[in-house]
C-alpha positions in Angstrom: 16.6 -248.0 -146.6 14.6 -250.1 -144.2 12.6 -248.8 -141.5 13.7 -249.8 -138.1 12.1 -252.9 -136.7 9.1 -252.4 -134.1 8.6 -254.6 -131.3 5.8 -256.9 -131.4 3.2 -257.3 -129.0 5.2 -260.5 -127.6 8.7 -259.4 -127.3 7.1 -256.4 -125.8 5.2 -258.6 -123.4 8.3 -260.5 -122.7 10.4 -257.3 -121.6 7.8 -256.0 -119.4 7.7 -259.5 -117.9 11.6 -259.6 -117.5 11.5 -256.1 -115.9 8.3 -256.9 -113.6 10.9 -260.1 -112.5 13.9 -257.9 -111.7 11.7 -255.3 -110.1 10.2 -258.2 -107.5 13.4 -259.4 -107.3 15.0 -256.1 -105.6 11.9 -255.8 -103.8 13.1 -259.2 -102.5 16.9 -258.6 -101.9 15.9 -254.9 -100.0 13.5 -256.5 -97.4 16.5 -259.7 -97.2 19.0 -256.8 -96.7 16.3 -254.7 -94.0 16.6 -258.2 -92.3 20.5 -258.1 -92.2 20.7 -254.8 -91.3 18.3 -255.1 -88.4 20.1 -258.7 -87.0 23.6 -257.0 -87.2 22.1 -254.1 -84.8 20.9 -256.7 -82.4 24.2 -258.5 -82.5 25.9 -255.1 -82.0 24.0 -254.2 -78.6 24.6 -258.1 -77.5 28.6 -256.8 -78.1 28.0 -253.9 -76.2 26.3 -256.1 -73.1 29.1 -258.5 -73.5 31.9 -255.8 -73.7 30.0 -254.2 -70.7 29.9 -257.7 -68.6 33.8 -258.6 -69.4 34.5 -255.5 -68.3 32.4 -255.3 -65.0 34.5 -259.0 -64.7 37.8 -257.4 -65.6 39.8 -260.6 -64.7 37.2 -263.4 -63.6 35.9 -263.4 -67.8 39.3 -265.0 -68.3 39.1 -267.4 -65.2 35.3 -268.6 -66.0 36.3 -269.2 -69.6 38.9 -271.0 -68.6 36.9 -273.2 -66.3 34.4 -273.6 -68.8 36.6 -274.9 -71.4 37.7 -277.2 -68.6 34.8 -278.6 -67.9 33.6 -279.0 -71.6 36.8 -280.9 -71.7 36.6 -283.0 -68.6 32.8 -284.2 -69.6 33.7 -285.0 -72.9 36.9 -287.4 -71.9 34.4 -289.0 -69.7 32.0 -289.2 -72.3 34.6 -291.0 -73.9 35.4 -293.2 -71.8 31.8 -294.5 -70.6 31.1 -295.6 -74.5 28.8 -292.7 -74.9 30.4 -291.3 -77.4 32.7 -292.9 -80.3 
């Protein structure tokens, strides 16, 4: 019967290598994820202010969208039609 095979010092070295690697790399993807986590709060309480405003608006949010979108429109026909855009 053979003995089972030891690791040598450089396969060794290479796991501990691969697994310091993988442990900076979850290091890495929890502060990325920290970062998520703490942008999608923020862009929660802006939906909340929002919410809050539209509602405070009730029916004049529709009306300024509206004339916003119509004036996006207007300004961009006329950019159109002065050359400054192609």
């Amino acid at each position: 019967m053979s003995e089972p095979r030891t690791e040598s010092h450089y396969e060794f070295q290479s796991r501990v290598d691969r697994e310091i690697k993988m442990a900076a790399d979850v290091a890495r993807l929890s502060t990325t994820l920290d970062a998520v986590l703490t942008r999608m709060g923020a862009l929660e309480k802006d939906m909340q202010i929002m919410t809050a405003m539209a509602n405070r608006w009730k029916g004049a949010t529709v009306v300024l969208l509206a004339l916003g979108s119509a004036a996006g429109w207007l300004s961009t026909v006329w950019a159109h039609l002065t050359g400054h855009l192609s």
